[in-house]
C-alpha positions as CSV (number, residue, x, y, z in Angstrom):
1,X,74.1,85.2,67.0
2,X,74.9,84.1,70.7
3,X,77.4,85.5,72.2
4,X,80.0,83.8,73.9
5,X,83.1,85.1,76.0
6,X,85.8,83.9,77.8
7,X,87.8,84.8,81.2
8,X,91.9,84.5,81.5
9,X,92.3,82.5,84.4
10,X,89.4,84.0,87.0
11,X,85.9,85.0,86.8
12,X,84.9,87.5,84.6
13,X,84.6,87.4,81.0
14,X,84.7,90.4,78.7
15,X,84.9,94.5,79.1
16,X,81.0,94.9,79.8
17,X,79.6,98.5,79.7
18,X,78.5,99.5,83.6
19,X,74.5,99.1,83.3
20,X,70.9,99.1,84.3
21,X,68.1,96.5,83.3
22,X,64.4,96.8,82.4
23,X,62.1,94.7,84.1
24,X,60.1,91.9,82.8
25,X,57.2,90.3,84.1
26,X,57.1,86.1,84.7
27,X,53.7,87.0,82.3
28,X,56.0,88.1,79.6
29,X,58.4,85.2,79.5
30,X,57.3,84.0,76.2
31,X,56.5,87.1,74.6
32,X,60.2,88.0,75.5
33,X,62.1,84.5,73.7
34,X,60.4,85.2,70.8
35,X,61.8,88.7,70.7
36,X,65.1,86.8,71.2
37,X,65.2,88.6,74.8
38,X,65.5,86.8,78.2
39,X,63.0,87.5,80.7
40,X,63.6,89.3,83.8
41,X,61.1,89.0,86.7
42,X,60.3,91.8,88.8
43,X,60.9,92.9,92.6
44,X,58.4,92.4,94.6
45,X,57.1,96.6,94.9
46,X,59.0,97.7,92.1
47,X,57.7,98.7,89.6
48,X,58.6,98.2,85.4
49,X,61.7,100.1,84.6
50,X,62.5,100.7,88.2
51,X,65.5,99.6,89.8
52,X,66.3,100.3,93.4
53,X,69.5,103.0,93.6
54,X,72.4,101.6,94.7
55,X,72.4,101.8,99.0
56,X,74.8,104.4,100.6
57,X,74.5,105.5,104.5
58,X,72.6,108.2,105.0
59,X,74.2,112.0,105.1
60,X,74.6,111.9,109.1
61,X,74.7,108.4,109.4
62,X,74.2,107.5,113.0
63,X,75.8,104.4,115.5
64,X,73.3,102.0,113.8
65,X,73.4,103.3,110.3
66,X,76.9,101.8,110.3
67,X,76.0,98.6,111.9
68,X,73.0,97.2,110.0
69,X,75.2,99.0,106.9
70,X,76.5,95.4,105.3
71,X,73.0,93.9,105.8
72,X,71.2,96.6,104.4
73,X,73.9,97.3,101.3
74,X,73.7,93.3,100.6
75,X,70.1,93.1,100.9
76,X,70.2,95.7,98.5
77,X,72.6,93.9,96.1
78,X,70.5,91.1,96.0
79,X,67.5,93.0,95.3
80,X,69.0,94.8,91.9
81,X,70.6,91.6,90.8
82,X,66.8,89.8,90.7
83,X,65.4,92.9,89.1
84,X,68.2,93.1,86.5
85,X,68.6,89.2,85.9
86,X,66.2,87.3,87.5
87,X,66.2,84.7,90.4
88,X,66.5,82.2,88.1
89,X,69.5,83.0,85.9
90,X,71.1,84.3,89.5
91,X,70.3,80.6,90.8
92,X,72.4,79.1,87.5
93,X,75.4,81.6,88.1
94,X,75.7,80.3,91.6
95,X,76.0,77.2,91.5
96,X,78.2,77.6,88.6
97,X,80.6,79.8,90.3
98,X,80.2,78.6,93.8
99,X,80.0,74.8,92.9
100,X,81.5,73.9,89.9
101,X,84.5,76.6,89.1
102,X,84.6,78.1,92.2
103,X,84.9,74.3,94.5
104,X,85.6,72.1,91.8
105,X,88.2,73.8,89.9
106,X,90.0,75.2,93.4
107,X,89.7,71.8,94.5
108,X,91.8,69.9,91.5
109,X,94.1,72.3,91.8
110,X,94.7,72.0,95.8
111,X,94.5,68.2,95.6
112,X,97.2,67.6,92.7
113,X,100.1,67.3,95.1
114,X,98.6,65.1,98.0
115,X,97.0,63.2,95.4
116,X,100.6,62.0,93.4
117,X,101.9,61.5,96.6
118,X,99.6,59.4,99.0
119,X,97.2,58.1,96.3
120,X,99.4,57.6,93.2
121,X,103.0,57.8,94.4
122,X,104.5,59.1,91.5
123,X,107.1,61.6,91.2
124,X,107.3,65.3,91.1
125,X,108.1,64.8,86.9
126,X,105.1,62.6,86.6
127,X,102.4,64.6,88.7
128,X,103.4,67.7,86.2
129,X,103.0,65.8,83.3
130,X,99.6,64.4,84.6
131,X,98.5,68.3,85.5
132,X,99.7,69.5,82.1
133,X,97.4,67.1,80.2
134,X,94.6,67.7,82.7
135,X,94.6,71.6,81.8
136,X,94.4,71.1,78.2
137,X,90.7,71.5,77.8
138,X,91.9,75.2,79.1
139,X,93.7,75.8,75.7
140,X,91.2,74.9,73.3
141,X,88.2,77.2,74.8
142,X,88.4,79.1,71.6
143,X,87.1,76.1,68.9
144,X,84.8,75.4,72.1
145,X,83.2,78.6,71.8
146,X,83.0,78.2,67.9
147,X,81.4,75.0,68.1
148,X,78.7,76.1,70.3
149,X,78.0,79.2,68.3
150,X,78.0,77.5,64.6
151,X,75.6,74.5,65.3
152,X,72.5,74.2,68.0
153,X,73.1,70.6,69.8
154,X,69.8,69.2,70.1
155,X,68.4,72.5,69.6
156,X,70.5,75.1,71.9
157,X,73.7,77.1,72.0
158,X,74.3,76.3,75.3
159,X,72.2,74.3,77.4
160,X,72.8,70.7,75.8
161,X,76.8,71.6,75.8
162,X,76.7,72.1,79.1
163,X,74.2,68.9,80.3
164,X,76.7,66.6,78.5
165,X,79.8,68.0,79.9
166,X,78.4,68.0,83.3
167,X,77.4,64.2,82.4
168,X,81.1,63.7,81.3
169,X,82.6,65.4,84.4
170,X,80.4,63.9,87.2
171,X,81.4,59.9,85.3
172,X,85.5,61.5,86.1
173,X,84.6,62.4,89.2
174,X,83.3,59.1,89.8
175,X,86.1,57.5,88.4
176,X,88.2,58.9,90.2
177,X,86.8,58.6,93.6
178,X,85.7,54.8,93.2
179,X,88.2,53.6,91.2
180,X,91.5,52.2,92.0
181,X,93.5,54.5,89.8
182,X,97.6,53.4,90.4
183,X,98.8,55.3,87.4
184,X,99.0,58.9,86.3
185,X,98.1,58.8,82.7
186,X,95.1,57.6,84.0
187,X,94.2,59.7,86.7
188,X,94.9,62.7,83.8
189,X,92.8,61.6,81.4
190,X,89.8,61.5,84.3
191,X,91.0,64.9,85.4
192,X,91.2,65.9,81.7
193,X,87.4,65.2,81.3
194,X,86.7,67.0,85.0
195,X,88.3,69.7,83.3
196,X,86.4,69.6,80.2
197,X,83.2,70.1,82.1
198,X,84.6,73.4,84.4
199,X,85.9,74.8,81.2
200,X,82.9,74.4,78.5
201,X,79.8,75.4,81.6
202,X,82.6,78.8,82.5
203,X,82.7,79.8,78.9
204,X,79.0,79.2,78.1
205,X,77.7,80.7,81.1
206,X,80.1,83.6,80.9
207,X,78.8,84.1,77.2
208,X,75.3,84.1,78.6
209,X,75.4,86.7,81.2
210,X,77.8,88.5,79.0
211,X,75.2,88.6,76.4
212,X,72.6,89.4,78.8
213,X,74.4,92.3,80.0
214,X,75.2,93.8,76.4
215,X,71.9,93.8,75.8
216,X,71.0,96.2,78.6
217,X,73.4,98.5,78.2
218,X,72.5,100.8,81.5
219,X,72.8,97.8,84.0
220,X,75.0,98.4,86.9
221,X,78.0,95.5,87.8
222,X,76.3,93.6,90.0
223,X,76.7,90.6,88.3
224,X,80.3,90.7,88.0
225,X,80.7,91.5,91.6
226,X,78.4,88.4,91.7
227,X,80.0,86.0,89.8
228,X,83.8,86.9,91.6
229,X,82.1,87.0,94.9
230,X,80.7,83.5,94.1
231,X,84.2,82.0,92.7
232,X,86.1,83.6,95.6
233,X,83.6,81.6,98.3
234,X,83.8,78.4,96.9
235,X,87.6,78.6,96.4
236,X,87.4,79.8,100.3
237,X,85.8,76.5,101.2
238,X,87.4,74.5,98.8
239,X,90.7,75.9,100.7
240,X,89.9,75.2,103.9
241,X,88.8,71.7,103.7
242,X,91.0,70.2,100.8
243,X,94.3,70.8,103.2
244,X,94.0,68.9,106.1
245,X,91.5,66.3,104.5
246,X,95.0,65.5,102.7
247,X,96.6,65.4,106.0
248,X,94.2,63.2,107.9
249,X,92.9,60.8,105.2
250,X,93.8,59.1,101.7
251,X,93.2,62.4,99.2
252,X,91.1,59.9,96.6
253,X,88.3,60.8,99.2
254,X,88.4,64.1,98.1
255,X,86.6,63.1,94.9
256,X,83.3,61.8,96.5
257,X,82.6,65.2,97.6
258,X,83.1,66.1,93.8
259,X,80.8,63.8,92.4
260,X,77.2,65.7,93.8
261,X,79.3,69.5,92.9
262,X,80.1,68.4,89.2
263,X,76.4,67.0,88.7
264,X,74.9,69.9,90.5
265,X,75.1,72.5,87.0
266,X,72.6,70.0,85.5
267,X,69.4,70.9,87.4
268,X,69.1,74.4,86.5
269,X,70.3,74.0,83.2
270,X,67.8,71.4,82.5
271,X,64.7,73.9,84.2
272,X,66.0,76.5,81.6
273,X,67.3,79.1,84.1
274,X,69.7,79.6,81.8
275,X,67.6,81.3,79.5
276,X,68.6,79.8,76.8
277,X,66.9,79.7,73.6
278,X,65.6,76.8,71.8
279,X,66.4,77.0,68.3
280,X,63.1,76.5,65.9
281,X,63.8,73.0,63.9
282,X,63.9,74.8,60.3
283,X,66.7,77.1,61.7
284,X,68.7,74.0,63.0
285,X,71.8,73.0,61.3
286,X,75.4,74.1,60.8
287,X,76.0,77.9,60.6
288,X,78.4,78.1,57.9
289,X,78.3,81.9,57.0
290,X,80.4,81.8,60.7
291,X,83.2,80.2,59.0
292,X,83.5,82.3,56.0
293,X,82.5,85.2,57.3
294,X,85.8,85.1,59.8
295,X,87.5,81.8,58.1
296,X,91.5,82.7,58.9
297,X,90.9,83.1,62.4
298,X,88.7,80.1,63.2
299,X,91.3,78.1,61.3
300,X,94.0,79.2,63.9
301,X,91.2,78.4,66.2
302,X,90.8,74.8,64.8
303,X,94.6,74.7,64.4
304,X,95.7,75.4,68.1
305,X,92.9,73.0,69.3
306,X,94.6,70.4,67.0
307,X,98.1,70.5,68.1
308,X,97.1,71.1,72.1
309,X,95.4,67.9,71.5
310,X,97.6,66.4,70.1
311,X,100.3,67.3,72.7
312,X,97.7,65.9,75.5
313,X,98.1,62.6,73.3
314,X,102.0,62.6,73.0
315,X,101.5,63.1,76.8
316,X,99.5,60.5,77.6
317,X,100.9,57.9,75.3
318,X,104.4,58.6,75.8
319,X,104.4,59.5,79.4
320,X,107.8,58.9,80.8
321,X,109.5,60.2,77.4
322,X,110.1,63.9,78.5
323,X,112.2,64.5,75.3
324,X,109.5,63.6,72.7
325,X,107.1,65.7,74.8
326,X,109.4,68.7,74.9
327,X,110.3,68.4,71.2
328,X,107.1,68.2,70.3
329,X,105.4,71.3,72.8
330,X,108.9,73.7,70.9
331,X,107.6,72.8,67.4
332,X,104.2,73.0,68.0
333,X,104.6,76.0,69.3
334,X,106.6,77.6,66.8
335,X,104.2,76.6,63.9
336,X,101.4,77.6,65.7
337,X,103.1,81.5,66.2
338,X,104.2,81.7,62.5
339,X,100.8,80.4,61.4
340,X,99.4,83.7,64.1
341,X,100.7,86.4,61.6
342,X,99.2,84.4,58.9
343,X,95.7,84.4,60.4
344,X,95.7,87.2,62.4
345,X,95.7,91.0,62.3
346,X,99.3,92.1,62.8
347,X,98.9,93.9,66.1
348,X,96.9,91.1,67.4
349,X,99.7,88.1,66.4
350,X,102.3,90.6,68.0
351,X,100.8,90.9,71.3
352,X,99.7,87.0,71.2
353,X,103.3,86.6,70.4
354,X,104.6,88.4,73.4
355,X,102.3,86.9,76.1
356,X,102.7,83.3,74.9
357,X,106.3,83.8,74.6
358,X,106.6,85.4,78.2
359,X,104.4,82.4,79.4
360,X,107.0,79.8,78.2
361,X,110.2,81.7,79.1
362,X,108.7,81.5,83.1
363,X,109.5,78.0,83.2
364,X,107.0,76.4,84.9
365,X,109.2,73.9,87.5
366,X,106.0,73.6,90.4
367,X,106.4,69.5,90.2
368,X,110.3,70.1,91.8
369,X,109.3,73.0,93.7
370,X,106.1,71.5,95.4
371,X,108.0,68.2,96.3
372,X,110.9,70.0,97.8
373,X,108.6,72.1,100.2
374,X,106.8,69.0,101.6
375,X,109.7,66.3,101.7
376,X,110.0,64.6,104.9
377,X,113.2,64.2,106.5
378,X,114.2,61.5,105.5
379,X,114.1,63.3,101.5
380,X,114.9,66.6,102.1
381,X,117.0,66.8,105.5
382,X,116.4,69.8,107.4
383,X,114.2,71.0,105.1
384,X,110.6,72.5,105.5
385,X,108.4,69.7,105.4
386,X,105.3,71.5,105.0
387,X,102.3,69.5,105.8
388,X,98.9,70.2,103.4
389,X,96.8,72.0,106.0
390,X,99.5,74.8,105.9
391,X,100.8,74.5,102.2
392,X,97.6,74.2,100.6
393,X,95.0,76.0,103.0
394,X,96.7,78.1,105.2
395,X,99.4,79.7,101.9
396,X,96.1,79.7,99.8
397,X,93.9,81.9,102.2
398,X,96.6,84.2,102.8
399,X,97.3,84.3,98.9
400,X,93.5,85.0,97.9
401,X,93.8,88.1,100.0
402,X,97.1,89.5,98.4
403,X,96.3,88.8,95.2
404,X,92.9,91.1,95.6
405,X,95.4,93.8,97.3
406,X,97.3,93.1,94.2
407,X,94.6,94.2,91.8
408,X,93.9,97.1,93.9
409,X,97.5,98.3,93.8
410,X,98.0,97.9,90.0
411,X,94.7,100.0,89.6
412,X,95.7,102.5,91.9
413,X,99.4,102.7,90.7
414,X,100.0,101.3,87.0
415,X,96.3,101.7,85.6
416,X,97.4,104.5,83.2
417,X,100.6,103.5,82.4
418,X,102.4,102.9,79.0
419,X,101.9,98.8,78.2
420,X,105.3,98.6,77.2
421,X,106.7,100.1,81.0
422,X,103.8,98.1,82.8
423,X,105.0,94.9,81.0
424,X,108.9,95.0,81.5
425,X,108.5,96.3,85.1
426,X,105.7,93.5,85.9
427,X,108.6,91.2,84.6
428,X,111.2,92.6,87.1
429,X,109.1,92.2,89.8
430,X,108.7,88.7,89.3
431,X,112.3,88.4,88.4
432,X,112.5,89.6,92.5
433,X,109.7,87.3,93.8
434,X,111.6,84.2,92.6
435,X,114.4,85.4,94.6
436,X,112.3,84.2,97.8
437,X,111.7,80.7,96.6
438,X,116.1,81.2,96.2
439,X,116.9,82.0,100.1
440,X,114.8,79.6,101.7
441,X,115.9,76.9,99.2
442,X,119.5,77.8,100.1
443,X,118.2,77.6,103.6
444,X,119.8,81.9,104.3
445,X,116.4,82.4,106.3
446,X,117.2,80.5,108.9
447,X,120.6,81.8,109.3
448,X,118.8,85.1,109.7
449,X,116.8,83.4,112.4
450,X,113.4,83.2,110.3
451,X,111.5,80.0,110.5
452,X,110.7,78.6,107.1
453,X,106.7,78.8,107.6
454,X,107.4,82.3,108.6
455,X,109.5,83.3,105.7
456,X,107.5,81.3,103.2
457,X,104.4,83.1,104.2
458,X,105.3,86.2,104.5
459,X,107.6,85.9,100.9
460,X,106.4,83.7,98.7
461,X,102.4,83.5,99.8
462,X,101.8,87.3,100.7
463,X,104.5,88.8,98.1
464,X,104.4,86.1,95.5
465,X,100.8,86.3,94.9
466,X,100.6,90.1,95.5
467,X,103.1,90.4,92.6
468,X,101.9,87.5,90.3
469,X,98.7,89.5,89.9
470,X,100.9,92.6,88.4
471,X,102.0,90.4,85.8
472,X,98.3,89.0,85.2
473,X,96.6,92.4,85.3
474,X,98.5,93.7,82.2
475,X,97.6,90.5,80.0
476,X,94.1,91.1,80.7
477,X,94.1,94.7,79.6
478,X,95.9,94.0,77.0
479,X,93.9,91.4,75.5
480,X,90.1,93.3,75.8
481,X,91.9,96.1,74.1
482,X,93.1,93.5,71.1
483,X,89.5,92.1,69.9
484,X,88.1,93.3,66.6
485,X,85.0,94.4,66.5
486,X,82.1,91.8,65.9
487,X,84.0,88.8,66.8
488,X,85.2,89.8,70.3
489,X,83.9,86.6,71.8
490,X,85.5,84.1,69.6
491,X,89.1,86.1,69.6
492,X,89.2,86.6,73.1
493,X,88.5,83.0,73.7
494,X,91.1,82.0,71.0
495,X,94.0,84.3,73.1
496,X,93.0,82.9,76.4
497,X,93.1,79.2,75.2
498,X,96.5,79.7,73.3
499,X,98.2,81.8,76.8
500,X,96.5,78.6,78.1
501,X,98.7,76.6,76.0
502,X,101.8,78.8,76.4
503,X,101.2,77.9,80.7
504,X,101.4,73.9,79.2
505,X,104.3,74.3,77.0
506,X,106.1,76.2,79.8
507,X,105.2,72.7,82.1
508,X,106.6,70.3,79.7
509,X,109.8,72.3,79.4
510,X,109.6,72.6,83.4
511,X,109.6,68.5,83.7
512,X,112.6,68.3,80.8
513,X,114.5,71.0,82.6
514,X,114.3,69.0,86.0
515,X,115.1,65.7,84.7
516,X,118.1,67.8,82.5
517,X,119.3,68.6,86.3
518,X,119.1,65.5,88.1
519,X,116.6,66.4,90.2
520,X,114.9,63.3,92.3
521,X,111.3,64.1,94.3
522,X,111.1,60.7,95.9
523,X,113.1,57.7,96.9
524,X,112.7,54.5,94.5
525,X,114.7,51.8,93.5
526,X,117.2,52.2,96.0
527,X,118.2,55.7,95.0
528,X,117.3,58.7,98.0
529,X,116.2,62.4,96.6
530,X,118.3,64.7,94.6
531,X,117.8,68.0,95.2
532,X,121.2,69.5,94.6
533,X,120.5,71.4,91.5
534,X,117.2,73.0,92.5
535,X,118.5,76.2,93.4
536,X,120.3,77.2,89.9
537,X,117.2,75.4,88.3
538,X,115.5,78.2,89.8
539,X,117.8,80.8,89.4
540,X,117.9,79.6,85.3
541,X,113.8,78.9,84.8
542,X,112.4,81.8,86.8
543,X,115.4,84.2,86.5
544,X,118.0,84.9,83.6
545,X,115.3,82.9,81.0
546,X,112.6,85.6,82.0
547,X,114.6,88.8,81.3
548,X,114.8,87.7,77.6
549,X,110.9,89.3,77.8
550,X,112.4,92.8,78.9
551,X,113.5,93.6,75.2
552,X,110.9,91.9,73.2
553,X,108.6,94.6,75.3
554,X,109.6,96.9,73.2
555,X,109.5,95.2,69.9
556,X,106.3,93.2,70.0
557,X,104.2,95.9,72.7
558,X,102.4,98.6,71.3
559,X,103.6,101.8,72.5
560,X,100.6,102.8,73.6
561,X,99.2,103.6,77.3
562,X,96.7,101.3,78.7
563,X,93.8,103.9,78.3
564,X,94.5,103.8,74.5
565,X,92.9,102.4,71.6
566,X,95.1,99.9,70.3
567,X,93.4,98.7,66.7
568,X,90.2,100.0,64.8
569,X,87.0,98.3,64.3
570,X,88.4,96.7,61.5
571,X,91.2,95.5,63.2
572,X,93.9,97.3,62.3
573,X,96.6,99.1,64.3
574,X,95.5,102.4,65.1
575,X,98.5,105.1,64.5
576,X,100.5,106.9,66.7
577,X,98.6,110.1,65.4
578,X,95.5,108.5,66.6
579,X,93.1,111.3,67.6
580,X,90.1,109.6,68.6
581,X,87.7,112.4,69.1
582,X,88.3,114.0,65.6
583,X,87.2,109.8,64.7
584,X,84.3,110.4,66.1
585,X,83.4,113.6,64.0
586,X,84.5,112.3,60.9
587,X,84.8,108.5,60.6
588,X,85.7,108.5,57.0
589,X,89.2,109.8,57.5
590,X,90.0,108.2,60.3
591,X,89.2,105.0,58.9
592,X,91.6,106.3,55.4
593,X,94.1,107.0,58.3
């Protein structure tokens, strides 16, 4: 069966094993599908089984030893990743994760503001409502990844899937750049498609080298580093251009440059450097043995991927009415986590509990927020009136580099902690963060003679994102340690899309509480901006709601510490007695245990 994983929110996928591939000759290729292998093309002067040790300077390394040191060591990167993967399959991963979810992805995310604002001039309310329906193909990953591994379209796993989304991205793109789009459920159900595409080609290709990877179980991480080294350079450029492109010119532009990146996935999907195996025609058809091999949880697949849907449609349809969509997002929600200790392995509907939970009680208020911080005078007197080029590009820059200090830190300082501390103290610190947002809202920085780019900078862009990824780090932990063994793809792609889902709930919720608080983004129909109640709608979304997570910690976290097993193979939670060596030596009585 193919394999097919899933990421959280950046690059990588799932927990692979540290490893080292065999060569195979271009001579071999077909030799090597039918053994259900991909092939792998050798270095030039290598020979089979071979691959080049990983560069380190010399033991007295000299003036020039450390100068031609990041030529040599990348020369040397590249060099491993062709003999492990091949040029080809490297070729596909690039433009993936430069092109399409490194530029594309970075991009709708950058553009969102500018674009309700110049383009669409709708309010802060609307543009989160458009963005929430828009990141919906983000919560139904999991049935995504179901689909493509029960039924072969036209003959493949992956390659057709990801030829017709790329087909139904680069027609949104189009859309959206040509047409002349004046409302937001519009422009979301475009973006919705866009979306569709970034999401499906992620997951697939993600499955793919994932697979590729577990099936040499000695190849080094080189193509992890690849893949986040690829995302992180096209969300670079995708920074530095999308900022003062908003300043200087009418954002739908933006979308042109889209069009060629969305349609780019297609060419070496199409040439196969995918690797992807064509399924013989008497072996086509729906896998069914799937579905009852693993039937409960697919259904909670199916069943998140129907109400998520069906929350983009209450969206769409009933736009303006942020009641319906709120009551419907609550009960949704609630069925969906009673329905989780139906499907699910007890442990597993815990945690998935906890996280979507914690997701919702952060109440997601960015539309308010983001209007607030780049309101002219004439909206927000006094107030910051951040142009794009420094909220979007300069803020996201600086970001990308604290959150990778982030990671670093939580290695270095939480990595062996219990979950249950790691988890109430991650929420604490974000409890502080918000605190930022708080001053320069209430406009105390300046009295203490800091500028607001300054203070916003230095809090909210260097600290903010420095601490957000403390709270991500955890989740991700958390969630390769909750997969049962032999469906690890489809489960972690089922709690990724339903956090995804908890992130779209928390929106909705965001755009009721604003409206509950009077808050007014723009000035229409005679009345001016109302921002009056945005600093307690902080203070109550991203403050007093979130420390209701500090005691369900301890009743829905196992108490267990983050080098731990958590469940057996089986699925079950593995007891506090858990001695995992004496498993080893006799698996019958640890599996009785």
């Amino acid at each position: 069966k193919t394999v097919t994983a899933v990421s959280l929110g950046s690059t990588s996928g799932v927990a692979c094993p540290r490893l080292q591939g065999h060569c195979r000759s271009f001579a071999l290729a077909e030799m090597a599908s039918q053994k259900n292998e991909a092939y792998y093309e050798p270095v030039p002067g290598e020979t089979e089984g071979e691959e080049p040790e990983e560069y380190i300077l010399p033991e007295n390394p000299t003036v020039t030893d450390y100068l031609m040191y990041p030529m040599r060591s990348a020369n040397n990167f590249s060099m491993r990743l062709q003999h492990n993967f091949g040029w080809r399959f490297a070729v596909q991963i690039g433009i993936m994760y430069v092109c399409v979810k490194g530029l594309l992805n970075s991009t709708l995310g950058l553009v969102k503001l500018s674009y309700c604002k110049k383009t669409l001039h709708i309010d802060g309310n609307a543009c989160q409502t458009m963005s929430s329906i828009a990141m919906t193909p983000w919560s139904i990953k999991g049935i995504f990844g179901v689909l493509s591994d029960s039924y072969p379209l036209f003959g493949y796993h992956k390659k057709s899937y990801i030829i017709a989304s790329a087909f139904a991205g680069t027609a949104a793109f189009t859309g959206l750049a040509a047409l002349p789009i004046h409302t937001a459920n519009v422009a979301a159900l475009f973006m919705f498609l866009a979306n569709l595409q970034i999401a499906i080609s992620d997951l697939l290709c993600e499955g793919k080298y994932a697979e590729l990877m577990q099936s040499k179980p000695k190849t080094g991480s080189s193509m992890v580093s690849y893949v986040w080294g690829c995302y992180q350079f096209g969300a670079l450029i995708a920074s530095v251009a999308v900022g003062p492109i908003a300043d200087n010119y009418n954002p739908q532009v933006i979308f042109w440059f889209c069009i060629p990146l969305s349609a780019s996935i297609v060419v070496p999907t199409a040439l196969d450097y995918l690797s992807d195996e064509k399924v013989p025609d008497d072996k086509r058809g729906f896998k069914w043995e799937l579905w009852q091999e693993h039937g409960k949880i697919i259904f909670f697949a199916c069943a998140a991927a129907v109400v998520a849907l069906g929350n983009a449609m209450v969206d769409l349809f009933f736009f303006d009415a942020h009641n319906w969509q709120a009551a419907y997002a609550a009960v949704g929600s609630v069925v969906l986590c009673l329905l989780a200790f139906h499907c699910l392995p007890r442990q597993l509907a815990k945690c998935n509990l906890y996280m979507f939970i914690s997701s919702i009680l952060y109440i997601n208020i960015g539309g308010s927020m983001d209007f607030w911080f780049t309101a002219d005078e004439s909206c927000v007197p006094g107030g910051p009136a951040f142009d794009y080029t420094y909220y979007n590009t300069y803020a996201s820059l600086v970001g990308s580099v604290t959150g990778s200090i982030g990671i670093a830190l939580f290695q270095a300082l939480m990595g062996d902690w219990n979950f249950r501390t790691v988890f109430w103290v991650t929420t604490v610190i974000g409890i502080v963060a918000a605190s930022f947002d708080m001053v320069i809202i209430a406009r105390w920085n300046l009295a203490m003679g800091i500028s607001d780019k300054a203070f916003y900078m230095f809090g909210d862009a260097v600290i903010g994102n420095c601490l957000g990824m403390f709270g991500l780090m955890p989740m991700l932990v958390l969630t390769s340690k909750l997969v049962p063994k032999g469906l690890e793809a489809t489960t972690y792609a089922l709690l990724a899309g339903f956090q995804n889902f908890g992130g779209v709930v928390s929106s909705q919720l965001g755009v009721f509480a604003s409206q509950w608080a009077g808050i007014k983004t723009t000035q229409e129909d005679g009345q001016q901006c109302n921002f009056d109640n945005l600093n307690i709608l902080v203070f109550v979304c991203h403050v007093a709601l979130p420390v209701i997570a500090i005691p369900l910690t301890f009743v829905l976290i196992p108490n267990k510490r983050m080098t731990d097993r958590i469940i057996t193979d089986d699925g079950h939670e593995v007891p506090d007695d858990y001695d995992e060596e004496k498993s080893l030596e006799n698996p019958t009585a640890a599996k009785a245990n």
